[in-house]
C-alpha positions as CSV (number, residue, x, y, z in Angstrom):
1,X,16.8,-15.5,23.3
2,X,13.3,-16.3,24.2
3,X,10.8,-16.6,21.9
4,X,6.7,-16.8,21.2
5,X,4.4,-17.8,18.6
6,X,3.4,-14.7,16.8
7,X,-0.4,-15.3,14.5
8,X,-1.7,-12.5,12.5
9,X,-5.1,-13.1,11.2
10,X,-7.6,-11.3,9.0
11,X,-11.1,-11.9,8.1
12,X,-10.1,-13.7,4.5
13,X,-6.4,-15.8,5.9
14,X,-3.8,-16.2,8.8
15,X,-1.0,-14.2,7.5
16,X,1.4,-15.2,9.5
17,X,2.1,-17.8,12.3
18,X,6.0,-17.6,12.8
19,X,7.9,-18.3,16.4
20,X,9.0,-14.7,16.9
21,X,11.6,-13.0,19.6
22,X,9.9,-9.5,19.4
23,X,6.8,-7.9,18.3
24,X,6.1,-4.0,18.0
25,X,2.7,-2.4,17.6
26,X,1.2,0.5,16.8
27,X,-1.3,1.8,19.5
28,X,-3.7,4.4,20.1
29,X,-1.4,6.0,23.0
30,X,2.0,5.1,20.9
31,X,3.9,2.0,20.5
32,X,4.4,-1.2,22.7
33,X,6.7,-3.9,22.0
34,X,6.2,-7.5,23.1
35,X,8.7,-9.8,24.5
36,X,8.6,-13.7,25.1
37,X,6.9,-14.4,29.0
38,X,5.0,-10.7,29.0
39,X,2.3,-10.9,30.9
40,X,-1.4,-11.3,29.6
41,X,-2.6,-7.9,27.4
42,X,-5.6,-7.1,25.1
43,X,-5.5,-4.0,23.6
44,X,-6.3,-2.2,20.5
45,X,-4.5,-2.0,17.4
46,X,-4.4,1.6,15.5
47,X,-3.7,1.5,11.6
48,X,0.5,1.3,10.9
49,X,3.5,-0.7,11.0
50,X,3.6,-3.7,12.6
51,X,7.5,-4.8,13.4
52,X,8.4,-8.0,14.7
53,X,11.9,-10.2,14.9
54,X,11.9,-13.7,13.7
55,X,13.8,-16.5,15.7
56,X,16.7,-15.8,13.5
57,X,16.6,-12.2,14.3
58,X,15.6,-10.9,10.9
59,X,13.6,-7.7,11.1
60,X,10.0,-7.9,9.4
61,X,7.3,-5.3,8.6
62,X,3.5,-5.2,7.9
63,X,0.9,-2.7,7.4
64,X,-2.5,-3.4,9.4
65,X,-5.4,-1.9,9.5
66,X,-7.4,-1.2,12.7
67,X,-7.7,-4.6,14.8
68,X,-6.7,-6.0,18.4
69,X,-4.1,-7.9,20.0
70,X,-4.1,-9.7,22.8
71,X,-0.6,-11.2,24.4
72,X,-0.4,-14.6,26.6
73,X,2.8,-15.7,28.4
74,X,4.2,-18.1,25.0
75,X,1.9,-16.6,22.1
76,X,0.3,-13.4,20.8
77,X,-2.3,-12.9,18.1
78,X,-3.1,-10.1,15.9
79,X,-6.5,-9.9,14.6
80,X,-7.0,-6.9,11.5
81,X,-9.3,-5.8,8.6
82,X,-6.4,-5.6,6.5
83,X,-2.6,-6.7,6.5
84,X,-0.1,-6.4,3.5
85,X,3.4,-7.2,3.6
86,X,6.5,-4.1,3.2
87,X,7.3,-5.6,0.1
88,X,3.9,-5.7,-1.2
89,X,3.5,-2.1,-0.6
90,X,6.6,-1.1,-3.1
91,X,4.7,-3.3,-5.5
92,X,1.5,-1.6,-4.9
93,X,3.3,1.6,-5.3
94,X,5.1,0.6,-8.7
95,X,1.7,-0.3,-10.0
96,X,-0.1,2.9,-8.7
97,X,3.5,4.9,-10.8
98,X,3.0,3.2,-13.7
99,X,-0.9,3.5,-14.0
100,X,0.3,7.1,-12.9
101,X,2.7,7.3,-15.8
102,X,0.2,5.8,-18.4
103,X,-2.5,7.7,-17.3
104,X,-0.3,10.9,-18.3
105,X,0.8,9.8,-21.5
106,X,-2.7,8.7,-22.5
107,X,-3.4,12.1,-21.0
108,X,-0.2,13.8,-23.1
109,X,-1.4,12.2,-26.1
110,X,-5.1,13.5,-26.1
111,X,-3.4,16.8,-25.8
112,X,-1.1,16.3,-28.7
113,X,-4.7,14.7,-30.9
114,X,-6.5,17.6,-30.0
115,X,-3.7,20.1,-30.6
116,X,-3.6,18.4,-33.8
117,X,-7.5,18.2,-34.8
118,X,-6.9,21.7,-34.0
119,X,-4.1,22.0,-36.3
120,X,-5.8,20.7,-39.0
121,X,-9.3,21.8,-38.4
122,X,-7.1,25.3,-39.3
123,X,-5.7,24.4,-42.2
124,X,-8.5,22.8,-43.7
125,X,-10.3,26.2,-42.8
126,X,-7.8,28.6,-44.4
127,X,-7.6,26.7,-47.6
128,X,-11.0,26.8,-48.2
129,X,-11.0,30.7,-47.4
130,X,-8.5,30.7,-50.3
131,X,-10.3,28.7,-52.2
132,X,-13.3,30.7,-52.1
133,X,-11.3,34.0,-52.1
134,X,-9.7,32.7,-55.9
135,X,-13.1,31.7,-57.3
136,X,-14.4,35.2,-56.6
């Protein structure tokens, strides 16, 4: 199958420059997929997934963040704020649970202290109302 050189770019790196056989983007009237020899396009990127198939027809996806594309006959480019990998994102999101997770125990265990200061604050409070009350 054909093929063109697919570059995505963002303000800090290139994130990709990979021969490609099929790009699909994200935008604002709905998706448009790119094939090798398509005619010249610029258009407008909205924020989403960005699907494309490598040369050896494995199927990648990216996040990017609003940007603009623009197609020639044996190369497109994609230039975004922001673009972070599939795989990155299931990291991000197993880092956001588990801040999640500590959050909630630190949160659980403030509970418990306090339940606890409570607790005692009580008991120290009764035994020195019995304290009193048997000195009398």
């Amino acid at each position: 199958m054909n093929t063109f050189r697919l570059d995505i770019v963002t303000p800090e790196r290139r994130v990709l420059s990979e021969d490609v056989e099929m790009l699909k983007l994200c935008l604002p009237d709905g998706e448009y997929v790119l094939l090798a020899g398509h005619e010249p396009v610029t258009a407008a990127v909205d924020y989403g997934l960005v699907s494309y198939r490598s040369a050896a027809g494995e199927t990648h996806e990216l996040l990017v963040a609003d940007g603009f594309a623009q197609m020639q006959a044996d190369r497109a480019f994609v230039f975004t704020d922001q673009c972070l990998d599939a795989d990155d994102l299931d990291r991000e999101q197993e880092k956001l649970e588990r801040r999640r997770m500590i959050e909630k125990a630190r949160y659980d265990e403030s509970l418990l202290t306090h339940h606890s200061a409570g607790i005692f604050l009580a008991r120290a409070i009764t035994s020195r109302k019995r304290r009193r009350t048997r000195l009398k």
